[in-house]
C-alpha positions as CSV (number, residue, x, y, z in Angstrom):
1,X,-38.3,33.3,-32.9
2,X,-39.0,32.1,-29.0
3,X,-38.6,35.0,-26.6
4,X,-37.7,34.3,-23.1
5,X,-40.4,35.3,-22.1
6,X,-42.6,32.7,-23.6
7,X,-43.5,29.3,-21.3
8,X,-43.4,25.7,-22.9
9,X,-44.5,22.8,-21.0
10,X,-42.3,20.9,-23.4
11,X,-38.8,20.7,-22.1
12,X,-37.5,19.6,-25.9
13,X,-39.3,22.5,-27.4
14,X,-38.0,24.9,-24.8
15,X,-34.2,23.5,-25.6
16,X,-34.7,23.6,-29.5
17,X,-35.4,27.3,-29.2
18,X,-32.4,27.9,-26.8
19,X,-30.4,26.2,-29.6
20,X,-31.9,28.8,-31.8
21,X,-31.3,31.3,-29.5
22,X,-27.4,30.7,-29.1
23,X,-27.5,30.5,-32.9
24,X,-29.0,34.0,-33.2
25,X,-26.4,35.3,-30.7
26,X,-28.8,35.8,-28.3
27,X,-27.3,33.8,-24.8
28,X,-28.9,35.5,-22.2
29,X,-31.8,34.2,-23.9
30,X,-30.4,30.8,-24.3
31,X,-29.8,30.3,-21.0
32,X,-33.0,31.1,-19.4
33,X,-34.8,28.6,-22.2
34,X,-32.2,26.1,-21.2
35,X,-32.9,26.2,-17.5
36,X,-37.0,26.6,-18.1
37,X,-36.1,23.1,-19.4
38,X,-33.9,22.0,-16.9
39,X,-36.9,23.2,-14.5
40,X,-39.2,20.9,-16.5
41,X,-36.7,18.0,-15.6
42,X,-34.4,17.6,-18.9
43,X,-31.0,16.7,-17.4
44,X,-28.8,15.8,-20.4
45,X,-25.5,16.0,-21.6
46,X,-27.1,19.1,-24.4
47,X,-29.0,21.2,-22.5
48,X,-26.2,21.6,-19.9
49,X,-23.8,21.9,-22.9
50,X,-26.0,24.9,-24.1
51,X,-25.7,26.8,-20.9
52,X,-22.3,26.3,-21.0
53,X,-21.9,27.8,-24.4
54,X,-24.4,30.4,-23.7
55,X,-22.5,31.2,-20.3
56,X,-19.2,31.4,-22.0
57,X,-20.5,33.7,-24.9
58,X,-22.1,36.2,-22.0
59,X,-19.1,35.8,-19.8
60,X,-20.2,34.4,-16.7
61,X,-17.5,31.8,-16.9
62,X,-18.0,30.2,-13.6
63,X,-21.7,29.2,-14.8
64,X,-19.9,28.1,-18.2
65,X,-17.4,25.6,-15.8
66,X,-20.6,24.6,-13.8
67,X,-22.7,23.8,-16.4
68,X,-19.4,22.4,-18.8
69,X,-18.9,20.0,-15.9
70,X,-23.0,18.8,-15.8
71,X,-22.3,18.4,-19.3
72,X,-19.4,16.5,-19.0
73,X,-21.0,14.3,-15.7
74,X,-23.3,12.9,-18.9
75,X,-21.3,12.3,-21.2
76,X,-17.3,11.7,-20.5
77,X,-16.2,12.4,-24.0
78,X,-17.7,15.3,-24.6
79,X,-15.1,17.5,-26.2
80,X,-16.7,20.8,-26.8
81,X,-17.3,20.9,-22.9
82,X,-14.1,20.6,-22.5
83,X,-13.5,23.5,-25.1
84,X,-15.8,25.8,-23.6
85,X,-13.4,24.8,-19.7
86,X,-10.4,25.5,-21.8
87,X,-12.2,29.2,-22.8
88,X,-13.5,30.0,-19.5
89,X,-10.1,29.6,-17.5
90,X,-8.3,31.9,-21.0
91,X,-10.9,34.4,-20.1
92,X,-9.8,34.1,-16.4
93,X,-6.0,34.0,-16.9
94,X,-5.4,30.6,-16.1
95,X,-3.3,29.6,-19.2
96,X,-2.0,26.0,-17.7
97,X,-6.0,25.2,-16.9
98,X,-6.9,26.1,-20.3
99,X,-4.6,24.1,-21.9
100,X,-4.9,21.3,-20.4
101,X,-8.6,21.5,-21.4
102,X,-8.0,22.1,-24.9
103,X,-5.3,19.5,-25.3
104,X,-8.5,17.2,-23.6
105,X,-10.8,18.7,-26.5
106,X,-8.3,18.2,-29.1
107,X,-7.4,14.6,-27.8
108,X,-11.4,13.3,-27.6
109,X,-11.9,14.9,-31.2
110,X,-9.1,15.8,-33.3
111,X,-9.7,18.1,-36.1
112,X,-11.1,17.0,-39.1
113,X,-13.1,18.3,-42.3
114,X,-16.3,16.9,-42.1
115,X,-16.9,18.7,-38.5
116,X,-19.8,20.6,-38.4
117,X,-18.4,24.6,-39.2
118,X,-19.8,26.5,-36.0
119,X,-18.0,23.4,-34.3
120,X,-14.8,23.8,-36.2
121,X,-14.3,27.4,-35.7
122,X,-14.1,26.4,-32.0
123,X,-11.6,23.7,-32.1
124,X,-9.7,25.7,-34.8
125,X,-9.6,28.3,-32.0
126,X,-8.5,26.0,-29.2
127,X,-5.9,24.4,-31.3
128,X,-4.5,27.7,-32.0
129,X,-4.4,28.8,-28.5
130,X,-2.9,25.1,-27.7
131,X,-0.3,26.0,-29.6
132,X,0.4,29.2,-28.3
133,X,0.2,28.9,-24.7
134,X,2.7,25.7,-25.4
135,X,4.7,28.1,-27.1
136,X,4.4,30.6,-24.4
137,X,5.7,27.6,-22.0
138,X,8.3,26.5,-23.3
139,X,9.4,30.2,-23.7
140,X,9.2,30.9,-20.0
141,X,10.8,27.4,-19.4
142,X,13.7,28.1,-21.3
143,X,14.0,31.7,-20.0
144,X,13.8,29.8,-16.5
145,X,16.3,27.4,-17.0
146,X,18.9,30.2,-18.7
147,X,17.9,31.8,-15.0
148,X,19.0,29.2,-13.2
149,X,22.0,28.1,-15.4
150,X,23.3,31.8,-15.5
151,X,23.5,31.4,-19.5
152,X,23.6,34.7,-20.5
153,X,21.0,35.9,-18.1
154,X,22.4,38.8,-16.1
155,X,20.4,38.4,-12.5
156,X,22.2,41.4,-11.1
């Protein structure tokens, strides 16, 4: 295994073993490999797609949307950027921002069997949270309208 603290002159080399890195569960690790490469002049739509992952996983969610968007800038229809959005504003409270970025995710690259399993556990997760956040919606929607309607709602 790569340590951070190794130097590559080979910006592929240095992304393989951040990919390794967020696969050990190592992302503070990952993200300083994936930015020794971005230093080195890589500039594509996987390096800034690690750093988003790696930023999500360590919870510095504004780097995740940063690099998420970089990620997105290279390739429009990447979906797992758009997952790793739709995490970052959950972890920040912003439950209409995250589903609108899953419901992106979900829409680019609906769930299917032969997705890669690390992959699928994500969109597994963002389709749950889809669902309950629309849930959660159409709860407060309802409870707004019975408000406003005066249907059984006592307002005092």
């Amino acid at each position: 295994m790569t340590s951070g603290t190794q130097s590559s002159s080979n910006p592929q080399q240095l992304l393989g073993d951040a990919i390794t890195a967020l696969r050990a569960t190592q992302p503070e690790n990952a993200v300083l490999l994936a930015r020794q490469a971005v230093e080195l002049g890589l500039d594509d739509t996987t390096v800034w797609g690690v750093i988003a992952l790696a930023s999500r996983n360590m919870g510095d969610y504004e780097a995740a949307h940063e690099a998420a968007d970089r990620a997105i800038a290279h390739e429009a229809r990447n979906a797992r950027a758009f997952v790793v959005k739709g995490d970052a504003f959950f972890a920040q409270n912003n439950p209409r921002a995250a589903a609108a970025f899953y419901q992106r995710a979900l829409t680019l690259s609906p769930l299917h069997p032969e997705m890669v399993q690390e992959i699928r556990v994500e969109f597994l997760r963002a389709q749950t949270r889809l669902q309950d956040l629309q849930t959660a919606f159409s709860c407060l929607l309802y409870t707004s309208d019975a408000a406003d309607e005066g249907l059984g709602v006592d307002l005092g």
